[in-house]
N, C-alpha and C positions, 0 to 999 in steps of 0.2 A: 558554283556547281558542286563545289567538297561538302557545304553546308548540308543539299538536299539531300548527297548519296549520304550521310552522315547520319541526319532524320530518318531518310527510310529504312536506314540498317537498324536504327536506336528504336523504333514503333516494329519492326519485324520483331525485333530479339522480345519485344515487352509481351509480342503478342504468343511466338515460340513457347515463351517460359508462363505463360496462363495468366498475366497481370493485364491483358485488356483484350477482350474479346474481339472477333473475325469484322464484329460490325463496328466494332470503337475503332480497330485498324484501318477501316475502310477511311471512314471520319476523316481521321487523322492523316492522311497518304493523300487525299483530296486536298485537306487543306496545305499542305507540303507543296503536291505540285502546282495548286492554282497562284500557291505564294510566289512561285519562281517563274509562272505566264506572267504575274502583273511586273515583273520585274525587267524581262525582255522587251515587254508593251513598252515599259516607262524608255528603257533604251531605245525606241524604232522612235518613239513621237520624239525624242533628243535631234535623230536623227534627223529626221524631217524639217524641226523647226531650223536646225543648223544651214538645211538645204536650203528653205525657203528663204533663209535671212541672206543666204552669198546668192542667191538669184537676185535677189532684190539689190543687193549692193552691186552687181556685173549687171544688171540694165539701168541704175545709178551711172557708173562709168560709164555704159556706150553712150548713154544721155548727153556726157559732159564732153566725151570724143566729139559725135556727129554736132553739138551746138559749136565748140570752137573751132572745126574743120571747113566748116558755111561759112 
């Protein structure tokens, strides 16, 4: 999160001081925060597969409960 506020402070200040224009700042601020969506995405689908893999291992186990309980 220090990264991005870091980026947009460091593309504000370039844009302040006349070194990159209103539309290169846009650009730029775009790609800043689409970079730190794919990064949260990359974390949710972590999450998911994490889920997915201990569901699949806890109906493993009941599996192995309910067979040697018969």
């Amino acid at each position: 999160m220090e990264s991005k506020i870091e980026d947009l402070e460091r593309i504000q200040n370039l844009k302040a001081n006349g070194i990159i224009t209103e539309k290169e700042f846009e650009i730029e601020k775009a790609k800043i925060l689409a970079n730190s969506e794919n990064e949260e995405s990359n974390y949710s689908i972590g999450y998911i597969v994490i889920a997915l893999i201990c569901s699949l291992l806890l109906g493993i186990f009941a599996g192995f409960i309910l067979f040697f309980m018969t």
